[in-house]
C-alpha positions in Angstrom: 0.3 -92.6 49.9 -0.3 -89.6 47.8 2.3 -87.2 46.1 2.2 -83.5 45.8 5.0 -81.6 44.1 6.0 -77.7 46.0 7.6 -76.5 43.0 8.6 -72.9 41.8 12.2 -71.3 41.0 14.7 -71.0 43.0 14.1 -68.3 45.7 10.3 -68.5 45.4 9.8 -69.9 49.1 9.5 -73.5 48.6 11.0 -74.6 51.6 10.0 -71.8 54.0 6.5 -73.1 53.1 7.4 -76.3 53.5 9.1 -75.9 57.0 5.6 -73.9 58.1 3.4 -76.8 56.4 4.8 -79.5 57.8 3.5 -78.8 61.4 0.3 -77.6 60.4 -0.3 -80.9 58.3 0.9 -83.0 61.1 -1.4 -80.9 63.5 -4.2 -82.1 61.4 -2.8 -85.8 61.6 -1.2 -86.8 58.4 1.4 -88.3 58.8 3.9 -87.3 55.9 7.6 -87.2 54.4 9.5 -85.0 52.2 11.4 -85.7 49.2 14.0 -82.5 48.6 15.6 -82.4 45.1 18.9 -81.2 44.7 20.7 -79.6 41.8 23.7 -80.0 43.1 26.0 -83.4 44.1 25.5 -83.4 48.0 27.4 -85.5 50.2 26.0 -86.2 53.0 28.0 -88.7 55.0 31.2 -87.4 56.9 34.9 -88.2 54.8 36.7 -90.1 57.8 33.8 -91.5 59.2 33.5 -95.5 58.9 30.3 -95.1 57.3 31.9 -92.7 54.6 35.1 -95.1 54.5 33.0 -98.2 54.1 31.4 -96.4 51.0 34.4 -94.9 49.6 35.4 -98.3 49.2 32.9 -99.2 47.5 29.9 -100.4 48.9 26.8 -99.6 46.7 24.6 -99.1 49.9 25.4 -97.9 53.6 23.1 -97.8 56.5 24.4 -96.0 59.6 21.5 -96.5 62.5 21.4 -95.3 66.4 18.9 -95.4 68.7 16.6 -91.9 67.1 17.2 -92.6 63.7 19.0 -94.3 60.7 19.8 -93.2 57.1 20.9 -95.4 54.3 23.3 -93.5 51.4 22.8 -95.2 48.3 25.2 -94.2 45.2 23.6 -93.6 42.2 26.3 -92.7 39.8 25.0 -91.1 36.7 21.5 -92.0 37.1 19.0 -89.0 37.1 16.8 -90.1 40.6 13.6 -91.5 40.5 11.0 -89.8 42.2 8.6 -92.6 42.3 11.2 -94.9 43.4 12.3 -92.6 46.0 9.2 -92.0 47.4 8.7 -96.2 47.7 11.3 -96.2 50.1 8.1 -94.5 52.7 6.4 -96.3 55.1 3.4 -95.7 57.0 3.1 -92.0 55.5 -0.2 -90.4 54.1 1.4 -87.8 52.3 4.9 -87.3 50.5 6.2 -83.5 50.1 8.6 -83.0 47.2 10.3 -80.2 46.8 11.6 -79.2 43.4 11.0 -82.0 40.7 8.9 -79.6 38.6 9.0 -81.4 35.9 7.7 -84.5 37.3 3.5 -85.5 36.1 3.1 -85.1 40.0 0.2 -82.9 41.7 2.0 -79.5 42.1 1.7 -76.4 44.2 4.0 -73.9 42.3 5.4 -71.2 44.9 6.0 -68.0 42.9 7.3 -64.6 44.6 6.9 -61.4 42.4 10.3 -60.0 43.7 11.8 -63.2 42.2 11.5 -61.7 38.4 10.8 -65.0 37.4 7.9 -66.2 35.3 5.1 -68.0 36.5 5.7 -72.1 36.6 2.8 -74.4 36.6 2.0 -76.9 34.2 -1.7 -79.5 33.9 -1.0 -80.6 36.9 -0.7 -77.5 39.6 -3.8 -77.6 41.7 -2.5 -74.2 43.3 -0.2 -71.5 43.5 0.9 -69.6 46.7 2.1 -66.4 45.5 2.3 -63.2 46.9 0.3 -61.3 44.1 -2.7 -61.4 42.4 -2.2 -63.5 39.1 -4.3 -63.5 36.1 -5.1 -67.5 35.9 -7.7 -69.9 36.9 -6.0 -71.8 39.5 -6.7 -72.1 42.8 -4.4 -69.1 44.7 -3.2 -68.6 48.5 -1.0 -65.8 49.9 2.2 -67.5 50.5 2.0 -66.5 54.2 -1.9 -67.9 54.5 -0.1 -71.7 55.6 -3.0 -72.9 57.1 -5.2 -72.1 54.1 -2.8 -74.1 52.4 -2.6 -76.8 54.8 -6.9 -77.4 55.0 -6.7 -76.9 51.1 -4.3 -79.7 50.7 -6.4 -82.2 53.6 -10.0 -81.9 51.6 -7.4 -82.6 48.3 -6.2 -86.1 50.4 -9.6 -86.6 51.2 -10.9 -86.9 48.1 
């Protein structure tokens, strides 16, 4: 299983190339999952729900299951996530999106929009950017819009 970071600033089309890049990846027949940081505490579970109740009252780990799919809420108080230890939790995956954790010394595609007024994000490990202007820097570049570029980009990078 292989990692690779779509990182950029907030607003810089991170997960509208994401949600275009997942089918064309999965066209091509890798099987993959996404890891999406968040900034912000989420709750995900529903407060008067058992499976919210049974947590609330303090059960470290809850798995709620049905017939087309299960999710397990673990809580984590003050403890920063761990990408690596998140992206353990996968099985029978090829490839593991994550979305946001720049900062982690994961293979990166940085999305960067010029209407964003932001600067340009990429660190030693960004093997491309997909941007929607020319940039001034040797790495590999794709017009944001140019997913399946992306998409055959990133299956030669699995490939090797």
């Amino acid at each position: 299983m292989r990692l690779i970071g779509i990182c950029g600033y907030s607003g810089s089309g991170k997960t509208t190339l994401l949600k275009k890049l997942i089918p064309a990846l999965q066209q091509r027949g890798i099987r993959l999952a996404v890891i999406k940081h968040s900034h912000h505490n989420m709750e995900i579970d529903t407060p008067g729900k058992d499976s919210y109740e049974l947590r609330k009252a303090g059960a470290a780990q809850v798995m709620v299951a049905c017939h087309q799919r299960w999710a397990m809420v673990t809580e984590t108080i003050n403890q920063p996530p761990n990408l690596m230890e998140l992206a353990g939790q996968f099985r029978n995956v090829d490839l593991v999106l994550v979305e946001g954790f720049k900062e982690e010394p994961i293979t990166k595609i940085v999305c960067h929009r010029s209407a964003n007024q932001k600067p340009l994000f990429y660190d030693s490990m960004t093997i491309a950017i997909a941007t929607d202007c020319a940039l001034d820097i040797a790495i590999q570049q794709f017009d944001n819009n140019n997913v399946h570029e992306i998409a055959e980009f990133i299956q030669l990078y699995l490939s090797n």
